[in-house]
N, CA, C and O atoms as a GROMACS GRO file, in nm:
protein
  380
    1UNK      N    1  -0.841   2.225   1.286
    1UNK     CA    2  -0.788   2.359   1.275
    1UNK      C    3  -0.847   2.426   1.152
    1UNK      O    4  -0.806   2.375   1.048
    2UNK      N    5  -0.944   2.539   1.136
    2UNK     CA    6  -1.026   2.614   1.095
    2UNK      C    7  -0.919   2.741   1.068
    2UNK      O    8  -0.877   2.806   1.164
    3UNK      N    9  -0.873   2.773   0.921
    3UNK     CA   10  -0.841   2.901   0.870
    3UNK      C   11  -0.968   2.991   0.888
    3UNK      O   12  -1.083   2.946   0.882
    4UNK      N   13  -0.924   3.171   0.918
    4UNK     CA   14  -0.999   3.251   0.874
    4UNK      C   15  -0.962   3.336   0.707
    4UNK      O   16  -0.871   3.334   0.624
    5UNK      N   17  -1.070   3.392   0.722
    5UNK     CA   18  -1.010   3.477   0.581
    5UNK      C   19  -0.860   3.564   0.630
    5UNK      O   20  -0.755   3.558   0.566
    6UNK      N   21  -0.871   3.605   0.697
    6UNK     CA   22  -0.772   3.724   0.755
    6UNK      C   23  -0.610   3.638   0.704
    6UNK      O   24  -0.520   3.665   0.624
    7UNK      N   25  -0.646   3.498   0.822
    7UNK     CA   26  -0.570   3.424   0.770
    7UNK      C   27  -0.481   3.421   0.692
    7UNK      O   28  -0.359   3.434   0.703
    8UNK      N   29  -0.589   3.393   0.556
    8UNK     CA   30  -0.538   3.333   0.457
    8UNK      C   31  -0.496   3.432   0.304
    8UNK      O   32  -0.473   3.401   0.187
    9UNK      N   33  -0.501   3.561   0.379
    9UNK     CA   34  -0.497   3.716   0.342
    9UNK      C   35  -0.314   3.705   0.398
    9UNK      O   36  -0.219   3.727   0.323
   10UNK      N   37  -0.306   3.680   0.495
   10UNK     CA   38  -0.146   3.731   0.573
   10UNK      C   39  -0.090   3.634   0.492
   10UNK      O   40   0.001   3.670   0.417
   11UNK      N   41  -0.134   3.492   0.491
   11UNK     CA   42  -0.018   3.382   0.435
   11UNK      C   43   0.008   3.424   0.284
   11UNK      O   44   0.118   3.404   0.230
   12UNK      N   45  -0.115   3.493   0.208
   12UNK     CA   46  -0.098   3.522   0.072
   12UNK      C   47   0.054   3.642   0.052
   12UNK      O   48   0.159   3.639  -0.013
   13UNK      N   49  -0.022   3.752   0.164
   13UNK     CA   50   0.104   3.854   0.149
   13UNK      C   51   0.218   3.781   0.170
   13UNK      O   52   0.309   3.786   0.088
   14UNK      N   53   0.226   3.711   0.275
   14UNK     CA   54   0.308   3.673   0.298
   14UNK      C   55   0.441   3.595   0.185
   14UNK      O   56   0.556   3.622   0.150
   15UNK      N   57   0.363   3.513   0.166
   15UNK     CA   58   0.387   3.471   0.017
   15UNK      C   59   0.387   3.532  -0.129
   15UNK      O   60   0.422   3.476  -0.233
   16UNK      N   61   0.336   3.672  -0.111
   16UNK     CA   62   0.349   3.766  -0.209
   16UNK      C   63   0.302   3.726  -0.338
   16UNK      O   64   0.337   3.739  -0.455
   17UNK      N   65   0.197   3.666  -0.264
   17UNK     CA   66   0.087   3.593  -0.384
   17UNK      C   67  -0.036   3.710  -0.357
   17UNK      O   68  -0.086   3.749  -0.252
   18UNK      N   69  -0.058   3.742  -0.475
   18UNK     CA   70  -0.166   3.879  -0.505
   18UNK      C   71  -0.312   3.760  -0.538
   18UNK      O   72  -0.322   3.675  -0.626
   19UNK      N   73  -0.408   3.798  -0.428
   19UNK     CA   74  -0.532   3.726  -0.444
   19UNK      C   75  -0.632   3.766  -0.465
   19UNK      O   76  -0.596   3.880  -0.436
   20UNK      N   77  -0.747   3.782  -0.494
   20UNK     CA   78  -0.857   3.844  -0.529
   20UNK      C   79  -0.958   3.812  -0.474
   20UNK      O   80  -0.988   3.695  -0.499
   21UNK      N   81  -1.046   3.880  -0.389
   21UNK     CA   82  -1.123   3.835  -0.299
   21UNK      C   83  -1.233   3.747  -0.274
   21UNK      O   84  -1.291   3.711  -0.171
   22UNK      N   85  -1.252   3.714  -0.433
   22UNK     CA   86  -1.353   3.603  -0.410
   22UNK      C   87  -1.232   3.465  -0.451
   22UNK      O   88  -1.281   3.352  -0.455
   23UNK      N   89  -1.078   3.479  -0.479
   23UNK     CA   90  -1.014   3.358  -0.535
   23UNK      C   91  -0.986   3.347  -0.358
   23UNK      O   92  -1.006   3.232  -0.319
   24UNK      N   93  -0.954   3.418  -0.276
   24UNK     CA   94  -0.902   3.420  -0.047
   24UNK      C   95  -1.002   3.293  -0.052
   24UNK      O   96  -0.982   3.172  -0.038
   25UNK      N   97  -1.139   3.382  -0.084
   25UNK     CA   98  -1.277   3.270  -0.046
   25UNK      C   99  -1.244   3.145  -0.119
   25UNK      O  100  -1.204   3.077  -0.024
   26UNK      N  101  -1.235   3.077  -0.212
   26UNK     CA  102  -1.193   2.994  -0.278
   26UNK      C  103  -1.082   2.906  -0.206
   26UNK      O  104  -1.085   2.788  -0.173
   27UNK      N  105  -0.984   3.003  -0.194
   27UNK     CA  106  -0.868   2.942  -0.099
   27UNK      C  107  -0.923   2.882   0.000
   27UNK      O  108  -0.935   2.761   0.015
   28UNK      N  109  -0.970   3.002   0.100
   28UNK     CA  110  -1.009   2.946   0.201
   28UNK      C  111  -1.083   2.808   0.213
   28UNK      O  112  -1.033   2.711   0.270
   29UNK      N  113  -1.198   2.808   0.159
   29UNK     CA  114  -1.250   2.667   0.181
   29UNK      C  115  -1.152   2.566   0.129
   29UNK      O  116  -1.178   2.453   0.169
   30UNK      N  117  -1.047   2.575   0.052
   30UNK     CA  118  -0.991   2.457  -0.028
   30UNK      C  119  -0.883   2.397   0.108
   30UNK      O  120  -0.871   2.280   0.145
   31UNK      N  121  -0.842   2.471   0.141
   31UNK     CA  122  -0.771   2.474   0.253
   31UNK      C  123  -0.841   2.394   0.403
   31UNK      O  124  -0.814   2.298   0.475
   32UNK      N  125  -0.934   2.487   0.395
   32UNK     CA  126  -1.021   2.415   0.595
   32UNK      C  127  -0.987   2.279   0.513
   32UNK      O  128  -0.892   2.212   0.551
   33UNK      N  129  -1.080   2.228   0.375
   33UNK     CA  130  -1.046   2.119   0.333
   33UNK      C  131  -0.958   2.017   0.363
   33UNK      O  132  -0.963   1.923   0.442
   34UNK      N  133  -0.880   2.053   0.289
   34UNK     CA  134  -0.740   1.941   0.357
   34UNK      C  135  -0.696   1.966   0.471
   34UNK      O  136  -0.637   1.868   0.516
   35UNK      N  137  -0.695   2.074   0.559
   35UNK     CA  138  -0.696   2.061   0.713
   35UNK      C  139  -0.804   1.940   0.772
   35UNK      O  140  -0.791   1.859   0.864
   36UNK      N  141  -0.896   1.959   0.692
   36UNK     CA  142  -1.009   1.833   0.763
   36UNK      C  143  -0.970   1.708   0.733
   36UNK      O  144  -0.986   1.619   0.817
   37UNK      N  145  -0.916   1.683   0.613
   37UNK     CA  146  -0.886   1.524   0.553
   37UNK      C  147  -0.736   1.480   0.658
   37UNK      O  148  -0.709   1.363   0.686
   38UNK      N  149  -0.658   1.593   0.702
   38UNK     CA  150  -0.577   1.559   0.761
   38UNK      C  151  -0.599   1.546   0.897
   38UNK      O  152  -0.510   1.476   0.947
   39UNK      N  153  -0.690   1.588   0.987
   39UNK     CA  154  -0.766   1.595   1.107
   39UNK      C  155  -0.798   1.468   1.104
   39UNK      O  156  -0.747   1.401   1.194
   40UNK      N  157  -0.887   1.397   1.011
   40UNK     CA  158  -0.934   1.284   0.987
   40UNK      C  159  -0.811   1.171   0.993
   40UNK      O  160  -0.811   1.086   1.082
   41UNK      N  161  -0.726   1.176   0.911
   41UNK     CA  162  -0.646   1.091   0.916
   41UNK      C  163  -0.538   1.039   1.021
   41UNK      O  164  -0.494   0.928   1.050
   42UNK      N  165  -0.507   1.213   1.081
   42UNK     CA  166  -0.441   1.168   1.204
   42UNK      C  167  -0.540   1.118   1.286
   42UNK      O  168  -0.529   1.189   1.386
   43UNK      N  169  -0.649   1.025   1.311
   43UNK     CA  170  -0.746   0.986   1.438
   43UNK      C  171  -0.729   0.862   1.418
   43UNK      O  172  -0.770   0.793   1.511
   44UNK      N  173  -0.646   0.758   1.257
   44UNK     CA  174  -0.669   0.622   1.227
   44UNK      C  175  -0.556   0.562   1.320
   44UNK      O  176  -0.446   0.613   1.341
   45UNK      N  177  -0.594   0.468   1.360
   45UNK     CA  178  -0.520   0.428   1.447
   45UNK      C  179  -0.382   0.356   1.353
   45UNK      O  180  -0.385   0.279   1.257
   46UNK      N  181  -0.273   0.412   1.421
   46UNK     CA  182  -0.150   0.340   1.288
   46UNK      C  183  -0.045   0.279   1.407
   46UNK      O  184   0.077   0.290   1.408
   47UNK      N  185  -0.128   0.212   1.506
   47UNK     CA  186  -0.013   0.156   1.613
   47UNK      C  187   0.056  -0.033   1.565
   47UNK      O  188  -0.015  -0.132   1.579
   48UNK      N  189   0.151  -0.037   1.530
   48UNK     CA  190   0.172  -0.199   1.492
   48UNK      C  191   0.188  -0.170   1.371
   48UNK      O  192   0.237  -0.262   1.305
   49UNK      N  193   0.162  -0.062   1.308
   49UNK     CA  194   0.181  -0.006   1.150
   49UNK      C  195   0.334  -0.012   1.112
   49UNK      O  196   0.414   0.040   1.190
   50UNK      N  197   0.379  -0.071   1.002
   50UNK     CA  198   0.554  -0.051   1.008
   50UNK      C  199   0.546   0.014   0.904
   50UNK      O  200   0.455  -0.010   0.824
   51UNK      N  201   0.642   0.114   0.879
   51UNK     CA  202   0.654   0.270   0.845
   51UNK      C  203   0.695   0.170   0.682
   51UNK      O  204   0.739   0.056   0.694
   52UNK      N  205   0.670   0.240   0.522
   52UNK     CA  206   0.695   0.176   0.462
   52UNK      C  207   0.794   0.337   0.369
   52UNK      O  208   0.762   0.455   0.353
   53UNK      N  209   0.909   0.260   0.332
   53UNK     CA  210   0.996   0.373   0.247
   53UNK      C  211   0.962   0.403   0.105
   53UNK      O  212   1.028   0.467   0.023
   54UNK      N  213   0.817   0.330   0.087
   54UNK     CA  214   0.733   0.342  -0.034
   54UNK      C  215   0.566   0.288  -0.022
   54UNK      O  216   0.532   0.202   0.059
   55UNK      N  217   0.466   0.357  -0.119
   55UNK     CA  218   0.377   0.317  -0.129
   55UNK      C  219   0.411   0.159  -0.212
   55UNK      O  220   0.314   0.084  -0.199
   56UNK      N  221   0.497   0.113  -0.272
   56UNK     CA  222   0.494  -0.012  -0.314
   56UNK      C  223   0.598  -0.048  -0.312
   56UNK      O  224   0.698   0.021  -0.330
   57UNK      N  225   0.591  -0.215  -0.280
   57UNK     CA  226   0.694  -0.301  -0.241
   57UNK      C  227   0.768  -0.309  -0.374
   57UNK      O  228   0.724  -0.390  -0.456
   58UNK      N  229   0.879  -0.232  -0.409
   58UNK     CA  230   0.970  -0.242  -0.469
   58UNK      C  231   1.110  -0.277  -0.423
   58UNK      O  232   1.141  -0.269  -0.304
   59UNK      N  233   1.210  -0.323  -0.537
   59UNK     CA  234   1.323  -0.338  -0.505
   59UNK      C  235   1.444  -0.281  -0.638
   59UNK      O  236   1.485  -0.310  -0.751
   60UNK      N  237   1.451  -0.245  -0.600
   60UNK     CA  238   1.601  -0.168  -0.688
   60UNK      C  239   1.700  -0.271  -0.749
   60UNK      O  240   1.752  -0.365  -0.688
   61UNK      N  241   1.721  -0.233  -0.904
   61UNK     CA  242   1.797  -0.374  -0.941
   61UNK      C  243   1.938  -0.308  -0.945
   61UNK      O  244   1.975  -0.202  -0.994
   62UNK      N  245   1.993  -0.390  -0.890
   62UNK     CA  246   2.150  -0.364  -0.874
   62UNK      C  247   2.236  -0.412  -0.999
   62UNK      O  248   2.205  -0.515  -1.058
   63UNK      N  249   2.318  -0.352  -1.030
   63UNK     CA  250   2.420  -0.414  -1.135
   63UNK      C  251   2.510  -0.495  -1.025
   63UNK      O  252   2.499  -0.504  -0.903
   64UNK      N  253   2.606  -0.549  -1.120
   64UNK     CA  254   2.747  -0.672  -1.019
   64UNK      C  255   2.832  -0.531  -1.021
   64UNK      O  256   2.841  -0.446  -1.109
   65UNK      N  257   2.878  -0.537  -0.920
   65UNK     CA  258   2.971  -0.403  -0.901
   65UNK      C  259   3.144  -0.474  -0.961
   65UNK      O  260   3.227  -0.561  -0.935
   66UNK      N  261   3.130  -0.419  -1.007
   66UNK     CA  262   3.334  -0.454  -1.122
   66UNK      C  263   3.345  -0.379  -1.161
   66UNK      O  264   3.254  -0.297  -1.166
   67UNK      N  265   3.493  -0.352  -1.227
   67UNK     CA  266   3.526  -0.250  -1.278
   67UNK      C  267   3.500  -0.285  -1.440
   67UNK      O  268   3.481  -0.394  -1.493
   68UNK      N  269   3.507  -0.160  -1.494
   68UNK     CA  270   3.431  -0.163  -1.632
   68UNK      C  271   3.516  -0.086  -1.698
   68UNK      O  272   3.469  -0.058  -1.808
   69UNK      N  273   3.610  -0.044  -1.680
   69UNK     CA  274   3.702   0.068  -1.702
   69UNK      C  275   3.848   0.030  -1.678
   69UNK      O  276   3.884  -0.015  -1.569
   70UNK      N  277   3.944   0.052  -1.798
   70UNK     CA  278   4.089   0.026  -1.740
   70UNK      C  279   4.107   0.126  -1.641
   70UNK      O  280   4.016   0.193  -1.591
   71UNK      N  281   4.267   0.133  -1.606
   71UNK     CA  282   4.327   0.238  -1.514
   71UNK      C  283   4.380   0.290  -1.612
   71UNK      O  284   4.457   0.230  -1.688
   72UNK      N  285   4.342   0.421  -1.624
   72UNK     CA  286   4.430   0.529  -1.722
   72UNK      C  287   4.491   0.667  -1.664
   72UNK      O  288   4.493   0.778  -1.717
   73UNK      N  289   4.538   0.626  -1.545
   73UNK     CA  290   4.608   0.768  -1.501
   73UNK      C  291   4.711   0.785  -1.537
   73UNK      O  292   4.743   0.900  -1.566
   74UNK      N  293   4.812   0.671  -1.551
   74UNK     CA  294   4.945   0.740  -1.600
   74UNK      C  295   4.944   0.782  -1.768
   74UNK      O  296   5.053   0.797  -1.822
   75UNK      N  297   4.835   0.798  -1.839
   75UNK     CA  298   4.809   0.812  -1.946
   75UNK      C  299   4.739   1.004  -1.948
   75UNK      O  300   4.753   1.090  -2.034
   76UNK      N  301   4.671   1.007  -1.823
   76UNK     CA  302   4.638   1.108  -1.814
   76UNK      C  303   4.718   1.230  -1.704
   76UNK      O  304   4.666   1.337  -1.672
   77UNK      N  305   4.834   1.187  -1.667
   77UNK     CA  306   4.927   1.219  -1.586
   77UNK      C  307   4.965   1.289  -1.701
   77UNK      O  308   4.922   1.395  -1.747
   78UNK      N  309   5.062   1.204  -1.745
   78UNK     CA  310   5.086   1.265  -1.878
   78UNK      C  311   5.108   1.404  -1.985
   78UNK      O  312   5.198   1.463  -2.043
   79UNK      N  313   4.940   1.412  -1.965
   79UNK     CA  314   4.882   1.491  -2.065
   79UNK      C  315   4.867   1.606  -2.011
   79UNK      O  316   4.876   1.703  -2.086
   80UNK      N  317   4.834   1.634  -1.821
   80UNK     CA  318   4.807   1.691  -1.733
   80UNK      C  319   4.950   1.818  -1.788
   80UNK      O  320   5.065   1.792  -1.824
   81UNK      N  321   4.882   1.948  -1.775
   81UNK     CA  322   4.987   2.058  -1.780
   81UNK      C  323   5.086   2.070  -1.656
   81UNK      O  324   5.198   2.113  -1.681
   82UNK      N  325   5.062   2.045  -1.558
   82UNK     CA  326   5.136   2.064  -1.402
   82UNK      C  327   5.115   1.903  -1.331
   82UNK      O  328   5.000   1.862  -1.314
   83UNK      N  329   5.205   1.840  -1.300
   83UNK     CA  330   5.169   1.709  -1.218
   83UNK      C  331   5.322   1.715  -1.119
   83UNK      O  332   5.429   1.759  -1.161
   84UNK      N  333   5.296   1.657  -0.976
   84UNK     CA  334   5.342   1.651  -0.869
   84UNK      C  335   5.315   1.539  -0.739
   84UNK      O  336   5.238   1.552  -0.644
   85UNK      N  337   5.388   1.450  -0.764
   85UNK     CA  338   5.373   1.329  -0.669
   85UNK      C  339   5.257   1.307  -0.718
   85UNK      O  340   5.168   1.350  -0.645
   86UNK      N  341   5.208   1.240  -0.845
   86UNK     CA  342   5.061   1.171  -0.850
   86UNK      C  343   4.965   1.240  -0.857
   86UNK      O  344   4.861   1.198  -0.909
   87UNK      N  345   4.979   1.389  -0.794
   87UNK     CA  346   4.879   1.489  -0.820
   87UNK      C  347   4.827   1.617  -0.912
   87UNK      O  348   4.911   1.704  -0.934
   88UNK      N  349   4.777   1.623  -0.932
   88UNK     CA  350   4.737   1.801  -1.037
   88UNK      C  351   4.725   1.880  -0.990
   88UNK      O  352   4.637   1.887  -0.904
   89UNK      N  353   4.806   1.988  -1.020
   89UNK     CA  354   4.861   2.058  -0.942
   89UNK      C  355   4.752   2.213  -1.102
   89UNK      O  356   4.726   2.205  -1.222
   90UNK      N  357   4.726   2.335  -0.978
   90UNK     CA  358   4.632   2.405  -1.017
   90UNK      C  359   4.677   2.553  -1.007
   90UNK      O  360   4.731   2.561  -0.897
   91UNK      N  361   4.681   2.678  -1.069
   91UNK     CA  362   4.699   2.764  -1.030
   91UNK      C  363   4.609   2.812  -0.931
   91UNK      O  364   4.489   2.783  -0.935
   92UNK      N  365   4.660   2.885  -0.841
   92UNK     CA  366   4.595   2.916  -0.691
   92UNK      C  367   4.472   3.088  -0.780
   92UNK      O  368   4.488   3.190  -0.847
   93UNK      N  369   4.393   3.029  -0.731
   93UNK     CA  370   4.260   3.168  -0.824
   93UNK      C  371   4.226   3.274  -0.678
   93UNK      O  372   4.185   3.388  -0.702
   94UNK      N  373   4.238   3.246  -0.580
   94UNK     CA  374   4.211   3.327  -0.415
   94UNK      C  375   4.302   3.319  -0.332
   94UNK      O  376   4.326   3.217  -0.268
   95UNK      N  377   4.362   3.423  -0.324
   95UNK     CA  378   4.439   3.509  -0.227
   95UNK      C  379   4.379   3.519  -0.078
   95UNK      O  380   4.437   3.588   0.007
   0.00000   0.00000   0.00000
């Protein structure tokens, strides 16, 4: 798939990117460009290929999941200006 200038004139307005007619030309070829590298690439055959959720085999280090933290709600119940059955209670801001 081959951009024209016209093209790449509408996608600019479009984009409300102000171009200058020899930077379109510029565009333009930079563009057919990677249209071609991608032309190219979709033709490699990727059948038996298993899809990878990274360019590298990494693994994520997990912490031990525990708690790390007392329970401090009835401490912050407390302190709370309005509380109601366990909850915080808020002045209503929308009618």
């Amino acid at each position: 798939m081959a951009l024209t200038l016209d093209q790449v004139n509408r996608i600019a307005h479009l984009a409300r990117i102000e171009l200058a007619p020899a930077d379109a030309e510029k565009t333009l070829v930079q563009l057919n460009g990677i249209f071609t590298l991608i032309e190219e690439m979709q033709t490699v055959d990727t059948a038996g290929v298993e899809p990878m959720s990274h360019a590298q085999d990494l693994a994520q280090r997990l912490r031990e999941d525990c708690v790390s933290e007392t329970d401090q709600r009835q401490t912050f119940q407390k302190i709370a200006p309005d509380v109601e059955a366990g909850l915080y209670l808020v002045p209503k801001v929308i009618e």
